[in-house]
C-alpha positions, 0 to 999 in steps of 0.5 A, a space after each residue: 511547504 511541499 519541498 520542505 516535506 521533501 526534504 524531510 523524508 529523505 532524513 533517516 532520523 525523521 523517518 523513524 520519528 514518525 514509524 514511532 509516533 504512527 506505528 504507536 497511535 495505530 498498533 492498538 487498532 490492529 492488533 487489540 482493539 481487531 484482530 490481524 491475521 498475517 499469512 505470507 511473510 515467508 515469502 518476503 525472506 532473503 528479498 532484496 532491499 531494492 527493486 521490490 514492488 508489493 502490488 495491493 488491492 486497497 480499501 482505506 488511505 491510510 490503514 492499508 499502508 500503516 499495516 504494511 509499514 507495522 509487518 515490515 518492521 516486525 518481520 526486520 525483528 525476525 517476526 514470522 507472520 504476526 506482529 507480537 509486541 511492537 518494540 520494533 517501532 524503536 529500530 523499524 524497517 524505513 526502506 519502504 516508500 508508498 504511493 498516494 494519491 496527492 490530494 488525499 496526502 494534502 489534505 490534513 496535518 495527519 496525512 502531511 506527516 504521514 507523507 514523512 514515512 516515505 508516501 510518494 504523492 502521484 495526480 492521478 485522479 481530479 475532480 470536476 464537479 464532484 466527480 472523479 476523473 481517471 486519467 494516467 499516471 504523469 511521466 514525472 510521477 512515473 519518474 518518481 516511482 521508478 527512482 524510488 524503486 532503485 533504492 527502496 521496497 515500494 507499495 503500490 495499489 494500481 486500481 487507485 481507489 479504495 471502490 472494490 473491483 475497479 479497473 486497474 492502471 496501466 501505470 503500473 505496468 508500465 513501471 513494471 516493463 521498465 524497472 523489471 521489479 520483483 512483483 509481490 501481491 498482497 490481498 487485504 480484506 476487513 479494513 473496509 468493514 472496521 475502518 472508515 475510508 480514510 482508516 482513521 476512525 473506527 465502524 466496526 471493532 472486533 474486525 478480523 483484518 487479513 493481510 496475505 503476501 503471495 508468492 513472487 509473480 513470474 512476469 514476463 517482462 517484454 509482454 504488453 502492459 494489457 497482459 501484465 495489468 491483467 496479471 496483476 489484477 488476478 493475483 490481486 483478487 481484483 478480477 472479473 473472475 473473483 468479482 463473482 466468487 463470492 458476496 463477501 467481494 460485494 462491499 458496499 462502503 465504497 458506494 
């Protein structure tokens, strides 16, 4: 079944099929039912259609990636920080792969066909006992997002949880040093506070969901993985420093 879903994402048609159905079923959840302020997209402009890695703070599985996935197709229909009507779903923005979790991705018939909208599953984390085990990124999954990132934009969320404030990975910097990407961060806030953790059900309606893109990082490319890492996680709004800015950091969904 795995190798079959492979072999699916790489047809275009395939992908598209499912921005629709996806993008369909979740634009009322962004856009009516909450409210979604966009902020950044002028930095996104003339980016190249490969070697772009957008780094994230995270707070729900899916939600966080379907917006994404809804802001690239709207800003390919010249959209400038909104999404308007999403007629964009009838030609979107399928350059785009997305890194998860793989036992979240196995876990139902939704997150199996969302994986056709370019998810790039990783075993990053297991369970014992009901516990979560971090551990690093394996080499083939490294492969995996490297070789995506030759061809594709990629999204990424290098704390690999949805818990706020939790330490970052060093596979993320790893790639970086190897790839030399251009580095995109992008902050979210309210989908922990509208959406459940797997951002399919709603809690809270009438939510204000943000999605701000910064500028392009200036990375230096021969630096550690620890200064790089540390790097990433400021722009993010992930650091100690912003830990202690302010109680609205403070969410207590992910407990």
């Amino acid at each position: 079944m795995a190798s079959f879903i492979e072999r699916l994402k790489h047809f275009n048609l395939i992908r598209k099929l499912v921005y629709f159905i996806v993008g369909a079923i979740s634009y009322p959840g962004l856009a009516i039912i909450n409210k979604l302020k966009i902020s950044g997209t002028e930095n996104l402009k003339n980016l190249p259609r490969e070697k772009v890695l957008f780094v994230s703070n995270h707070q729900t599985y899916f939600a966080d990636v379907i917006t994404f996935l809804h802001i690239f197709c709207a800003i390919k229909w010249g959209k400038e920080n909104r999404l308007g009507v999403p007629y964009y779903l009838l030609n979107p923005f399928t350059r785009v792969n997305y890194v998860a979790a793989e036992e979240t991705m196995r876990g139902s018939f939704i997150s199996r066909l969302f994986l056709l909208a370019g998810g790039l599953t990783v075993k990053r984390t297991w369970r014992a006992e009901g516990t979560e085990v971090r551990r690093g990124l394996d080499p083939s999954d490294t492969r995996k997002i490297t070789r995506a990132l030759e061809k594709n934009w990629v999204i990424t969320f290098p704390q690999g949880t949805t818990k706020p404030f939790a330490p970052g990975r060093k596979g993320t910097a790893l790639i970086i040093k190897q790839v030399q990407p251009i580095v995109i961060p992008v902050v979210i806030g309210g989908f922990w506070r509208a959406f459940n953790k797997k951002g399919l059900k709603f809690k809270k309606k009438g939510t204000l969901l943000s999605v701000t893109f910064k500028e392009p990082l200036q990375i230096d490319y021969t630096a550690s993985t620890d200064i790089i890492l540390a790097q990433l996680m400021d722009s993010i709004e992930q650091s100690k420093k912003y830990m202690m800015m302010g109680k609205h950091h403070f969410q207590t969904t992910n407990k």
